[in-house]
C-alpha positions in Angstrom: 0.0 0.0 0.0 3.1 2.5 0.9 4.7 1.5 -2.2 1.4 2.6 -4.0 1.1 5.4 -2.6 5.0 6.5 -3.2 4.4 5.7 -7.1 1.1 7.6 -7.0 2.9 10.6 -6.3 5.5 9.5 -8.7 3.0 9.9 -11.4 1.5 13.0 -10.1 4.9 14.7 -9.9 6.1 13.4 -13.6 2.0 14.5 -14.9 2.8 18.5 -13.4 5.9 19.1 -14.5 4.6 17.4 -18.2 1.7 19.8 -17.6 4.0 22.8 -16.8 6.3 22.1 -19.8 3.3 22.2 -22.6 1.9 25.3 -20.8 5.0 26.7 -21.4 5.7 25.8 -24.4 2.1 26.5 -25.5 3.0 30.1 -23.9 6.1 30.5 -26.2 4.3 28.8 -29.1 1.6 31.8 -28.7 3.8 34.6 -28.4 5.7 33.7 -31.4 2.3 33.5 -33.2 1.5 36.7 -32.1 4.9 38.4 -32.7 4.4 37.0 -36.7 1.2 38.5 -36.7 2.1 41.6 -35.7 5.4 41.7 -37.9 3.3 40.6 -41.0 0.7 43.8 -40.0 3.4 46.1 -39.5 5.1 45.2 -43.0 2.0 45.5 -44.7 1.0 48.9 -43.2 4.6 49.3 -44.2 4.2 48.4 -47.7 1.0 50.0 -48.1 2.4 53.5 -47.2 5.4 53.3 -49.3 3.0 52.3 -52.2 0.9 55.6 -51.3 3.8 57.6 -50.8 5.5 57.0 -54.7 
């Protein structure tokens, strides 16, 4: 029953830090998603005003 117990909280530690590691990663995946974004919006404004600007 101890020994259970001690792999139970085995599991439970290896499942957070699993968890924490895609939530990070998840984190990092959105902020690069939303960096692009706003590069891509800045370029076209970018582009746009040069065009208007000839």
């Amino acid at each position: 029953m101890c020994l259970f117990k001690h792999a139970g909280e085995i599991l439970l530690s290896i499942v957070k830090s699993i968890i924490e590691c895609v939530v990070l990663f998840s984190m990092i995946e959105m902020h690069n998603i939303f960096f692009w974004m706003g590069l891509s919006q800045i370029n076209g404004f970018y582009q746009r005003y040069s065009t208007n600007h000839k």
